[in-house]
C-alpha positions in Angstrom: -3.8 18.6 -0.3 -2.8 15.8 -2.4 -2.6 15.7 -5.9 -1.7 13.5 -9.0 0.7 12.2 -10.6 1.9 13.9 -13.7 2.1 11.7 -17.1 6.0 12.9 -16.7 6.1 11.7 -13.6 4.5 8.1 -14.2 6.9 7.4 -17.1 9.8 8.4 -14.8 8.8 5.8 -13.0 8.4 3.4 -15.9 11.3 4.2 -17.1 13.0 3.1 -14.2 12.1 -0.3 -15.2 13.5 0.8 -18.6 10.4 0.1 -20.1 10.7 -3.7 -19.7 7.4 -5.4 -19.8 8.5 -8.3 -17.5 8.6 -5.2 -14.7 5.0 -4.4 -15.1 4.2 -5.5 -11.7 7.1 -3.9 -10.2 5.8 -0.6 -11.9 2.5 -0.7 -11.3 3.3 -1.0 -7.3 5.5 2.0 -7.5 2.8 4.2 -9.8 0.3 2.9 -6.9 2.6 4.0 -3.9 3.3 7.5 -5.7 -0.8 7.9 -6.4 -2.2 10.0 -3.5 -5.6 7.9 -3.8 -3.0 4.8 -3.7 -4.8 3.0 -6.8 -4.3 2.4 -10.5 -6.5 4.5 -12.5 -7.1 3.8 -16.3 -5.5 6.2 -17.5 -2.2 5.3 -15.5 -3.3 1.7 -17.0 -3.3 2.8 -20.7 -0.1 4.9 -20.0 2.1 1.5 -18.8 0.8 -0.6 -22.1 1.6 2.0 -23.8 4.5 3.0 -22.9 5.8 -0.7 -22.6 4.1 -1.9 -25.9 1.9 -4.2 -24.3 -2.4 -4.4 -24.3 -4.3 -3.2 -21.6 -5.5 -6.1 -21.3 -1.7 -7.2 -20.1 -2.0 -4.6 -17.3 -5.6 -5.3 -16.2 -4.6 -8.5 -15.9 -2.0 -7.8 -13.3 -3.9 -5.1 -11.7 -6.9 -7.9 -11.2 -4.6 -11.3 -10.2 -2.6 -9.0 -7.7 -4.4 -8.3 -4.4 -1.7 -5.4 -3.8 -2.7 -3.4 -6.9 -5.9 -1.9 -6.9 -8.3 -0.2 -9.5 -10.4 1.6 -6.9 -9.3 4.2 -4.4 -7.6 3.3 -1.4 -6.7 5.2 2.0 -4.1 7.3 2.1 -2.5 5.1 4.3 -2.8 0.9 4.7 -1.8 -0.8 7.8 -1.1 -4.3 6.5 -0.9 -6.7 9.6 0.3 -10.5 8.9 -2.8 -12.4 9.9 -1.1 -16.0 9.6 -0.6 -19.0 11.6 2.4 -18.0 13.2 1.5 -14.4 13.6 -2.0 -15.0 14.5 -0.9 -16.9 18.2 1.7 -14.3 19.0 1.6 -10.1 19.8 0.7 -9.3 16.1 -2.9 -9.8 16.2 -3.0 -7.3 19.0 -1.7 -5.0 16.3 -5.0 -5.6 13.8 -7.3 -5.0 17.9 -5.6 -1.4 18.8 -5.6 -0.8 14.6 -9.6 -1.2 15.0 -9.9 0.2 18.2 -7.4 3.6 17.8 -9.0 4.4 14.3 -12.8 3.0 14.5 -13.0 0.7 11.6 -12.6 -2.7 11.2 -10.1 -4.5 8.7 -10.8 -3.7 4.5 -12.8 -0.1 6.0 -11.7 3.2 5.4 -11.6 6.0 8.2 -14.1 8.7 6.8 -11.4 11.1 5.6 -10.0 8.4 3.5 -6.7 8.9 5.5 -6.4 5.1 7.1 -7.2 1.8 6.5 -5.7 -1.9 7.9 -5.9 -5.0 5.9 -5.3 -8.7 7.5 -2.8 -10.4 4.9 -1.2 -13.5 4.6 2.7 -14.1 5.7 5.4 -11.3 5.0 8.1 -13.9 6.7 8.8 -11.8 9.0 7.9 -13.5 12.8 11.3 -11.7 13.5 9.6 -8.6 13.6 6.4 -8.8 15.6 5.0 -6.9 16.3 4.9 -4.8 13.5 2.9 -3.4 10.5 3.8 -2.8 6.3 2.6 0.7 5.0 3.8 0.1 1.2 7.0 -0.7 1.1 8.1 0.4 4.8 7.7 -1.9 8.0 7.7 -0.7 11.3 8.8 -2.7 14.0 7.8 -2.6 17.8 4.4 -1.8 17.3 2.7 -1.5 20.9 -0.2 0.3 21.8 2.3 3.6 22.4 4.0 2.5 19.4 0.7 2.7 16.7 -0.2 6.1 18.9 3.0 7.5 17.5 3.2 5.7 13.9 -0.9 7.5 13.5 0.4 11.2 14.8 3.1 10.9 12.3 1.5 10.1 9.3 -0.8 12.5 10.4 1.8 15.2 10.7 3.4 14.4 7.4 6.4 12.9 8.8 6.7 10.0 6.3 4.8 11.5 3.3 8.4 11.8 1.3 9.4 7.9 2.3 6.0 6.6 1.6 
């Protein structure tokens, strides 16, 4: 079982940034990775303009121009697969087909309990890697079929949940 953050907890985190405004974004992506549900809520919204004497308007705006912050919800955990040019002619879009395939959803879908989701993104600039996937902050290489088999059974165990 999951549960929040404390209001402790989230201002350790701001304070990490020692409470400098120009770091909102860099905050805001760490209160999001450390929120079980994997999304800003408003309160964790008033508690960063607050704490960083800035409006909430500030933060909403960031939350809203940022397509990795998110006001809503998310899966526990988000495949992000590179979906461009490059990526898109070589082994990573097989990635995003056994991703659809192995959980039952297609990209921007949730699986029903919430636990996965897999989002097509623009370039990470990392061709060096493919294939691979981003779950936050951590990317894991040498994702074939067998790979993504093992990545799922792991997060499903719990293996990463102190990493990630």
């Amino acid at each position: 079982m999951t549960t929040t953050l404390t209001e402790s907890q989230k201002l350790s985190i701001i304070d990490k940034y020692d409470r400098n405004p120009e770091q909102v974004l860099n905050m805001l992506l760490d209160l999001q990775y450390a929120s079980p549900e994997n999304y800003i809520d408003q309160q964790t919204a008033k508690l960063v303009a607050r704490a960083i004497g800035v409006t909430e308007t500030r933060v909403y705006e960031q939350i809203s121009f940022y397509a990795l912050l998110h006001e809503t919800p998310q899966a526990r955990y988000t495949f992000l697969v590179c979906d461009s040019t490059p990526c898109h002619f070589s082994d990573e879009h097989k990635v995003a087909d056994t991703l659809a395939q192995k959980l039952g959803i297609v990209a921007g879908e949730q699986t029903p309990d919430k636990l996965f989701s897999y989002e097509l993104t623009p370039c990470y600039g990392m061709c060096d890697k493919i294939p691979f996937v981003k779950i936050k902050n951590q990317v894991f290489e040498n994702m074939t079929d067998e790979g993504l088999d093992n990545l799922i059974s792991d997060l499903k165990a719990g293996k990463y949940e102190s990493t990630l």
